[in-house]
VOFIDO-364944 format. One record per residue (C-alpha): residue number from 1; x, y negated, z negated; residue in one letter. Coordinates in steps of 0.5 Angstrom, whole numbers, padded with zeros to 4 digits, m for minus. Example, Ala and Ser with C-alpha at 12.3 -4.5 7.8 and 13.67 -1.06 7.14 Angstrom:
VOFIDO-364944
   num       u       v       w   residu
     1    0025    0009   m0016        A
     2    0027    0002   m0014        S
This chain:
VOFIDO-364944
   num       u       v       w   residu
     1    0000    0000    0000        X
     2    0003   m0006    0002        X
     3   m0001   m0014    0003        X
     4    0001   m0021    0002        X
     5   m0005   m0024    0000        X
     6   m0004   m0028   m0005        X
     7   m0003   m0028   m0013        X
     8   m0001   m0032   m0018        X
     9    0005   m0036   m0017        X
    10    0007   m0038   m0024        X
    11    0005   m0031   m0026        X
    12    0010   m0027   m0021        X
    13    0014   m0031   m0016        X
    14    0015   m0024   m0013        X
    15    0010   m0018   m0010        X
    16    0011   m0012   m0016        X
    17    0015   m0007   m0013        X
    18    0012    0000   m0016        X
    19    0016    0006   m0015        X
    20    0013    0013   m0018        X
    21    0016    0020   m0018        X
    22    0015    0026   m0021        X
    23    0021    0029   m0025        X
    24    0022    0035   m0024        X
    25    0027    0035   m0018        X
    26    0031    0028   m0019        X
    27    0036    0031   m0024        X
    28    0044    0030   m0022        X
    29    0049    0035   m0023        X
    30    0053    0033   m0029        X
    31    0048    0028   m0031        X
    32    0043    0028   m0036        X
    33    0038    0031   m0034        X
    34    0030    0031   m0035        X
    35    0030    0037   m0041        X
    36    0035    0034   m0044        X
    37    0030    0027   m0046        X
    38    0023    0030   m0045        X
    39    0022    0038   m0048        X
    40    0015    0039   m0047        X
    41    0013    0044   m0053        X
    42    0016    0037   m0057        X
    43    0009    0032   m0059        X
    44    0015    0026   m0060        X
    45    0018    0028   m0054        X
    46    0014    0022   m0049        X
    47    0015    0017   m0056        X
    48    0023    0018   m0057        X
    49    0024    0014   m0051        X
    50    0021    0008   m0052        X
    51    0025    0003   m0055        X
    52    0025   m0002   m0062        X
    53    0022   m0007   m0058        X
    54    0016   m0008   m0056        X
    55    0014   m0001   m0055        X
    56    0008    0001   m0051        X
    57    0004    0007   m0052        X
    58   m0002    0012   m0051        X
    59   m0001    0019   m0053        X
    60   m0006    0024   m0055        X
    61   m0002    0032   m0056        X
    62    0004    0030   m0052        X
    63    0000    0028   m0047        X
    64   m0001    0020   m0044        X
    65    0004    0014   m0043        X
    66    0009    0011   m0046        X
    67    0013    0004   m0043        X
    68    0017   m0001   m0045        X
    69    0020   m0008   m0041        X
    70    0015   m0014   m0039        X
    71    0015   m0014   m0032        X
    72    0009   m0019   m0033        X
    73    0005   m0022   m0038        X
    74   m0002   m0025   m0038        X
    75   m0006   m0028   m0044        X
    76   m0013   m0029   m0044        X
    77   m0019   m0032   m0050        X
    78   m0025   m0033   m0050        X
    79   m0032   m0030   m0048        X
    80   m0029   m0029   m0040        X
    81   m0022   m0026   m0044        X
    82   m0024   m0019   m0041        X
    83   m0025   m0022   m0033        X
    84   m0020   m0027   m0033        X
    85   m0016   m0021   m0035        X
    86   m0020   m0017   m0029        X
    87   m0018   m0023   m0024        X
    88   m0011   m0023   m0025        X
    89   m0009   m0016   m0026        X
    90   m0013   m0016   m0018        X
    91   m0010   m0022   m0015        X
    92   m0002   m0018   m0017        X
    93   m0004   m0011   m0014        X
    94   m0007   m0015   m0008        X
    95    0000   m0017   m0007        X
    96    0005   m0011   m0010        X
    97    0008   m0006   m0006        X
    98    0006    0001   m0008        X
    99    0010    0008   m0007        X
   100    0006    0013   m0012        X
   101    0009    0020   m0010        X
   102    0004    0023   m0016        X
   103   m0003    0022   m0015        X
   104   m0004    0022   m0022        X
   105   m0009    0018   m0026        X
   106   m0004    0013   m0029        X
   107    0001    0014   m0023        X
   108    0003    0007   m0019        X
   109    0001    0001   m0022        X
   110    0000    0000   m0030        X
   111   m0002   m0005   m0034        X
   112   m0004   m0004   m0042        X
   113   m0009   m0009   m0045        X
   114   m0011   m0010   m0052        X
   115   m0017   m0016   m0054        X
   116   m0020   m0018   m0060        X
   117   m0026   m0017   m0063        X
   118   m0029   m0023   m0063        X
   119   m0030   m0029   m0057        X
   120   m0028   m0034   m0062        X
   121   m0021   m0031   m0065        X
   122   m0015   m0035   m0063        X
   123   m0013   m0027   m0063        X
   124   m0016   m0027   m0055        X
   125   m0013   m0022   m0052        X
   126   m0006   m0020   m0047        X
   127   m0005   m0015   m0041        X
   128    0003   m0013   m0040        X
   129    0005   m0010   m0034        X
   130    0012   m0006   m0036        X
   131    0018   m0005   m0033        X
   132    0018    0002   m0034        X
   133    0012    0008   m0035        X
   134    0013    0015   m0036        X
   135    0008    0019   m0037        X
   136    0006    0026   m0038        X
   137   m0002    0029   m0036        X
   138   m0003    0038   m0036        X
   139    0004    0039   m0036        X
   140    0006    0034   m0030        X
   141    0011    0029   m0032        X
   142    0013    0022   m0028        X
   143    0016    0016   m0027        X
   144    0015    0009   m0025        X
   145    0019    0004   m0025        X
   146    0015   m0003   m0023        X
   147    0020   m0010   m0021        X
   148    0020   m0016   m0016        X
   149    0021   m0016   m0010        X
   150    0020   m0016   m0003        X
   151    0022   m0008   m0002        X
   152    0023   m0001   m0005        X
   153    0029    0001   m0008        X
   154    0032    0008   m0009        X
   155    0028    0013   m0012        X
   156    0029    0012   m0020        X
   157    0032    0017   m0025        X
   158    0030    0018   m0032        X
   159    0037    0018   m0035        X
   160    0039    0010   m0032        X
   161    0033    0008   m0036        X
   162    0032    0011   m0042        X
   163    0038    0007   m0046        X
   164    0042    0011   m0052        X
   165    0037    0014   m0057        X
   166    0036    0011   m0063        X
   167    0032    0014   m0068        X
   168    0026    0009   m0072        X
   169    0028    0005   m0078        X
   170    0026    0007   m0085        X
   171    0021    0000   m0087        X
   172    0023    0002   m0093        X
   173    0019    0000   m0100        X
   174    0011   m0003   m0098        X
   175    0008   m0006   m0102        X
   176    0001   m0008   m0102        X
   177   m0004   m0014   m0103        X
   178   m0011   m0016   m0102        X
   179   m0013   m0019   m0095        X
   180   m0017   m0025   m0094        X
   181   m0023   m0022   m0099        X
   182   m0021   m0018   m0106        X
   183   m0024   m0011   m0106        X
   184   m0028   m0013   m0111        X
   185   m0030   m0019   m0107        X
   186   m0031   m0015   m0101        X
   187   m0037   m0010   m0105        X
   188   m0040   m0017   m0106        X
   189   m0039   m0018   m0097        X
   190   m0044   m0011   m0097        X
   191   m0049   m0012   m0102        X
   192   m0050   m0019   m0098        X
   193   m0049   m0014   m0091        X
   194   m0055   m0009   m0094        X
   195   m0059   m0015   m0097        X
   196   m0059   m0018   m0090        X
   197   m0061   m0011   m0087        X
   198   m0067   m0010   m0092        X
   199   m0069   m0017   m0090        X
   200   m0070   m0015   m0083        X
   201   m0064   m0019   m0081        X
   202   m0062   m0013   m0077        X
   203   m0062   m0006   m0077        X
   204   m0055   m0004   m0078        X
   205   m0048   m0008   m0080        X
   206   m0041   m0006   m0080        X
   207   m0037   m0010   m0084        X
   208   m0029   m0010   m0085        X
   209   m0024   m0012   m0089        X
   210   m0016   m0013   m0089        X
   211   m0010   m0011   m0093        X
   212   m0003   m0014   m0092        X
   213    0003   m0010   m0093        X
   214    0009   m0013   m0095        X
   215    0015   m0008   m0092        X
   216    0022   m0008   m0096        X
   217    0025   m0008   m0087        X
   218    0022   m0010   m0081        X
   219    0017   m0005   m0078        X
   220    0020   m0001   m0072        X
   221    0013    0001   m0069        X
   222    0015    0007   m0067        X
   223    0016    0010   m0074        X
   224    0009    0009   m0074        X
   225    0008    0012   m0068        X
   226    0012    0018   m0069        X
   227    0008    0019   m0076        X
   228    0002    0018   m0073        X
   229    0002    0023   m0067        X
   230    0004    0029   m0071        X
   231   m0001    0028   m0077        X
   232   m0007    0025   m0073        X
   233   m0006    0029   m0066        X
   234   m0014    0029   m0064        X
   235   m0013    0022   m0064        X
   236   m0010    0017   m0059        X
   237   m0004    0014   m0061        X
   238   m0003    0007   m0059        X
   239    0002    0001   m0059        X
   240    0000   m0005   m0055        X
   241    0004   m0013   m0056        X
   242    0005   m0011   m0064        X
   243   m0002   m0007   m0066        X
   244    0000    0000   m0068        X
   245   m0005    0006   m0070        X
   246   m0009    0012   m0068        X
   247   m0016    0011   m0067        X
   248   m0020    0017   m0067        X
   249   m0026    0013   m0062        X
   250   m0025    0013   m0055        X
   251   m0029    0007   m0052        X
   252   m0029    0009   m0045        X
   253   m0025    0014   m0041        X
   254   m0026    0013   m0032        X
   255   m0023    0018   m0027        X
   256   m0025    0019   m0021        X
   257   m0033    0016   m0022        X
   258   m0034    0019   m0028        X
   259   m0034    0017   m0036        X
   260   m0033    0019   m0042        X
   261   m0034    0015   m0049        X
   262   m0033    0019   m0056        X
   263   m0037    0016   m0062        X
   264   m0036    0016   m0068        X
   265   m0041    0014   m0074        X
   266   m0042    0016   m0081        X
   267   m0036    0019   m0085        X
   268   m0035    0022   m0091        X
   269   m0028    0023   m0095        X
   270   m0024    0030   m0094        X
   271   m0022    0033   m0102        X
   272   m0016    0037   m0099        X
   273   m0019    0044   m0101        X
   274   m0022    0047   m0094        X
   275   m0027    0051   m0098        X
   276   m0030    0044   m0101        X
   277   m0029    0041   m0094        X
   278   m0034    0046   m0091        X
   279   m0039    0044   m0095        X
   280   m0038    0036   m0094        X
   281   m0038    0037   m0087        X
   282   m0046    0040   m0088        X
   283   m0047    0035   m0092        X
   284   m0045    0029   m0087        X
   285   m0048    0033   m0081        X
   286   m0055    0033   m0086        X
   287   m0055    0025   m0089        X
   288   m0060    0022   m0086        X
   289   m0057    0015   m0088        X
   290   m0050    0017   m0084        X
   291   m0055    0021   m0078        X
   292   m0058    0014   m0078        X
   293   m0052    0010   m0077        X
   294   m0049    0014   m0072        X
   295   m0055    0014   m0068        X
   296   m0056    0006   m0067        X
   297   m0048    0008   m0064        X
   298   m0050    0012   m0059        X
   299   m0055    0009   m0056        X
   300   m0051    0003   m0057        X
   301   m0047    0006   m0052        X
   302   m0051    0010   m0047        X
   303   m0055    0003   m0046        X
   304   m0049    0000   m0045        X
   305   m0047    0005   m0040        X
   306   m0054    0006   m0037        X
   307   m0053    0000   m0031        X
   308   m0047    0003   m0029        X
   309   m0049    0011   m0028        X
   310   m0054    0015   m0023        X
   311   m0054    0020   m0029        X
   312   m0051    0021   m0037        X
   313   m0051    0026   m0042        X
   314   m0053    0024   m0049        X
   315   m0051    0029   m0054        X
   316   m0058    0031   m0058        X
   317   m0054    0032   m0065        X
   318   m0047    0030   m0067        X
   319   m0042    0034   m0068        X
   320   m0037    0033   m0074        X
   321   m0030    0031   m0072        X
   322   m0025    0034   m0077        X
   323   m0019    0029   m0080        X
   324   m0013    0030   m0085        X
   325   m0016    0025   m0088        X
   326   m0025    0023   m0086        X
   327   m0030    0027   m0083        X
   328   m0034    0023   m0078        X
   329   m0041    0024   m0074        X
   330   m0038    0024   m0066        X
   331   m0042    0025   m0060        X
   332   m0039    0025   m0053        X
   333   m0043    0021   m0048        X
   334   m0041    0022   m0040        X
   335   m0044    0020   m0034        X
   336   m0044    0020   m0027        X
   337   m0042    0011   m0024        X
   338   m0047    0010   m0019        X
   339   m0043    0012   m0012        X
   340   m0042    0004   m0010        X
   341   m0045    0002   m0001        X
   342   m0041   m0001    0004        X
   343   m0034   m0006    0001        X
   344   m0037   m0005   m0006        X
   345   m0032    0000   m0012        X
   346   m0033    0003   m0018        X
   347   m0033   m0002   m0024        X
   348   m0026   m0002   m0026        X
   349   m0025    0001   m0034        X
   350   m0024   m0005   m0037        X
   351   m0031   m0008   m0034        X
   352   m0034   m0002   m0037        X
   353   m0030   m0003   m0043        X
   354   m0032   m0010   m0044        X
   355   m0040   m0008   m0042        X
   356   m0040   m0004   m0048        X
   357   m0035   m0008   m0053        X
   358   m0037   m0009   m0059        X
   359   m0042   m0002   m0060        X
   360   m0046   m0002   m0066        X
   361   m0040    0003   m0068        X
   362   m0036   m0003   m0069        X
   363   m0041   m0010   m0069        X
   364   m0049   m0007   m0072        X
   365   m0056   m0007   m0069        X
   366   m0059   m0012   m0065        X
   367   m0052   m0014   m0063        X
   368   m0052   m0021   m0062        X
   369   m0055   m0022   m0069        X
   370   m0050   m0017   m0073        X
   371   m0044   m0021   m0071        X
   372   m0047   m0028   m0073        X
   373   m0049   m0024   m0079        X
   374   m0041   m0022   m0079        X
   375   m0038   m0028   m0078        X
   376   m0042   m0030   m0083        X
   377   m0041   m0027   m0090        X
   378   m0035   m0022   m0088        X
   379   m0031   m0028   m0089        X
   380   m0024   m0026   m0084        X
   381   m0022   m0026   m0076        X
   382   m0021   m0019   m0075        X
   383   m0017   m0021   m0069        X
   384   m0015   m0015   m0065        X
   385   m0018   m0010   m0070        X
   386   m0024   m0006   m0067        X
   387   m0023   m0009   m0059        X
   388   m0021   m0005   m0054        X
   389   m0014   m0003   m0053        X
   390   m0011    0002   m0048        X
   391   m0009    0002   m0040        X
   392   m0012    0001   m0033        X
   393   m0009    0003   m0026        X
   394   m0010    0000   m0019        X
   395   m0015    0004   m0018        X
   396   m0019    0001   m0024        X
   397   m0019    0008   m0028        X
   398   m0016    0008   m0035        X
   399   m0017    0009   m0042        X
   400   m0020    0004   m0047        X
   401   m0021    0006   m0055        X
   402   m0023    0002   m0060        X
   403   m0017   m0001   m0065        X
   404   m0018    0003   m0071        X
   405   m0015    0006   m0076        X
   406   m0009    0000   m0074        X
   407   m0005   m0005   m0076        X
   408   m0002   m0011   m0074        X
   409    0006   m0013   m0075        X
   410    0006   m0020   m0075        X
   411    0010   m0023   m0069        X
   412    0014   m0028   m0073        X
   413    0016   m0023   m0080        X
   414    0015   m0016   m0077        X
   415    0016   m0014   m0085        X
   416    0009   m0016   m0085        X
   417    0003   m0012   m0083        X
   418   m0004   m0014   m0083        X
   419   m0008   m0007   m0084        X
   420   m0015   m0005   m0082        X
   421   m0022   m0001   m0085        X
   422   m0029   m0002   m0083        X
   423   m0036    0001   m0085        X
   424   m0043    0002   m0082        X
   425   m0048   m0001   m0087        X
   426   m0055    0001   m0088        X
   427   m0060    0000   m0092        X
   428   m0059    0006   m0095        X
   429   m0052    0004   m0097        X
   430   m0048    0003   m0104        X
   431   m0043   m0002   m0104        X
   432   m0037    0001   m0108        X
   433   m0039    0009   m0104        X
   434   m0037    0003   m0097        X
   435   m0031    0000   m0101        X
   436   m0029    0008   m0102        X
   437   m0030    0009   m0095        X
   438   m0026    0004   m0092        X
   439   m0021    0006   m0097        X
   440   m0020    0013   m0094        X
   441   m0019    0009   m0087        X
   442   m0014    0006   m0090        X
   443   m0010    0012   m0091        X
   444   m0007    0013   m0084        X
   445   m0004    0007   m0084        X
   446   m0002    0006   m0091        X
   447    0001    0014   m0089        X
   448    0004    0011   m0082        X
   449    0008    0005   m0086        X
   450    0011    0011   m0092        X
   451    0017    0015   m0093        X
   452    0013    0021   m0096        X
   453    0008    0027   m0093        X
   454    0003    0025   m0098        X
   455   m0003    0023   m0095        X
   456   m0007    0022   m0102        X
């Protein structure tokens, strides 16, 4: 693919040139070859590449992509934050030169985004095309190198761009503060959210709160990253511009014309005994209070979906997701894109990413009333927590979770780490059980920044 209409010239004075090529055959005798940096049967094998700097990551069981470089940056805010990103993502392609040897999704050209929750955060949102991408799908491993320019070079090779390995640094002590409201104060934030609910004010709200982490040395992302994606596999493991985690919520995955969302509502705190567990899991699978919530989340998303599909799926009954630390309700909902006529394409993956942001998973019921409601009485800017966060191709397809179970590292002090917990409300709820659930969604990312094994 190759065109020369035009793209922002203050963003890119050059088309991008995008090299992909599989692995499996590019080693040289008497270098280092592809087995000796990327072993398959080794879950950190696709994260041990990246370096300290600004990492880039999507990773599920060692599957995924990780990159690193900036090749362009692009900033957006406000309401039009998702489409202004959309605009210029498309106005580069429409003038890069692509030679993708692989054909698959998250081959070619790649760009990772992460966006705010809210319109009115000064957090809005950031698209980073990096220098490097490598990425692993069903066993298939590749490379992609995207530089500017006005013509292909050689086909790259992994060793001359992974730099010597360096092994994530120790954070050391952490020390832990209330955020913008104290846990005792943020009891009283869902007692005015259940009052609200009861007033008819909505039907649900979710509300969150933070928890600032004072680490004795910067944080290097990738020792989250690494802890992560061995205690938390099911998850999908990201970093993007500083917010690091694991969500277990996939807001929307495109390929190919069809999509898939993973919703996740109503939670229950695991005791550590399986047989203790079991029984917990009927109870959350039987709670009519959690069986409500995660309701108003799934057809948050089906509607959502709706005007895009010729078809979908809406599971009758949830299942219960399995966490080392939470059970969840979870239900994957899939659908077919309606088939596009004449010059018309698929909404890309952040089209739909933003046409379903912010679920009643994250925001409440009705939506526009349950984020006043927020604004309102949760009494902090949750930034980036609980926004889309992933990648997208040229094609438009990509994945985009929802930043839970995250942190921000602060840009100006990585020894300052902002974390993130959320809970649904319903009437039904009780202000120091929701201050307990958010405290088992903590523990990913206060286990994430530690040194021990215990996730207690």
């Amino acid at each position: 693919m190759s065109t020369q209409t035009s793209a922002p010239a203050d963003a890119v004075p050059h088309p991008l040139v995008v090299r992909t090529v599989a692995l499996d055959a590019l080693d040289d005798p008497g270098a280092a070859t592809t087995a000796d940096l990327l072993d398959p049967h080794d879950p950190l094998d696709l994260l041990g590449l990246l370096p300290s700097q600004a990492p880039l990551a999507w990773v599920r069981r060692g599957d995924g992509l990780v990159a690193w470089g900036e090749t362009l940056r692009v900033e957006v805010g406000g309401a039009h934050r998702f489409a202004d990103a959309e605009k210029a993502w498309q106005d580069v392609l429409a003038r890069a030169i692509v030679r993708d040897e692989v054909q698959l999704p998250g081959t070619g050209p790649v760009a990772f985004g992460s966006f705010a929750f809210d319109d009115g955060s000064a957090a809005g949102g950031v698209i980073v095309v990096p220098k490097v991408v490598v990425g692993r799908r069903g066993g298939r491993t590749w490379l992609t190198t995207i530089t500017t320019g006005a013509r292909l070079h050689a086909a790259p090779r992994l060793a001359d761009v992974v730099g010597p390995r360096v092994p994530p640094v120790d954070p050391g002590a952490v020390v832990y503060s209330d955020g913008a409201v104290s846990a005792d104060g943020w009891r009283d934030v869902v007692a005015h959210g259940i009052a609200a609910i009861k007033a008819g004010d909505v039907e649900k709200v979710v509300l969150a709160r933070d928890v600032h982490a004072q680490a004795e040395h910067p944080v290097d992302a990738r020792w989250a990253l690494e802890r992560l994606a061995v205690e938390y596999p099911s998850c999908w493991t990201f970093s993007v511009d500083g917010m690091v985690g694991a969500t277990p919520e996939l807001l929307v995955r495109s390929e190919k014309g069809l999509v898939t969302s993973r919703v996740l509502a109503g939670t229950i705190r695991r005791t550590g005994d399986d047989a203790a567990d079991l029984a917990r899991a009927a109870i959350l699978a039987h709670s009519s209070k959690d069986l409500e919530e995660h309701e108003y989340a799934v057809t948050s998303v089906a509607h959502a979906l709706e005007p895009f599909c010729s078809s979908t799926n809406v599971p009758d009954v949830p299942f219960v997701l399995h966490l080392p630390n939470v059970l969840h309700l979870a239900s994957d909902v899939t659908g077919v894109l309606t088939a596009p006529g004449g010059d018309a394409a698929h909404p890309s993956s952040l089209a739909l990413a933003a046409a379903l942001h912010p679920t009643a998973a994250v925001c409440g019921t009705p939506t526009v009333a349950a984020r006043e409601l927020i604004r309102s009485i949760e009494g902090m800017d949750r930034a980036r927590y609980a926004g889309p966060v992933g990648w997208f191709g040229a094609d438009g397809d990509g994945e985009w979770g929802i930043a839970l179970r995250s942190a921000a590292i602060d840009p100006d002090d990585p020894r300052r780490v902002r974390l993130f917990a959320g809970c649904g409300v319903v009437a039904a709820s009780d202000p120091p059980a929701e201050l307990a659930e958010s405290e088992a969604k903590l523990v990913p990312m206060r286990y994430a920044l530690g040194r021990d094994t215990s996730r207690s």
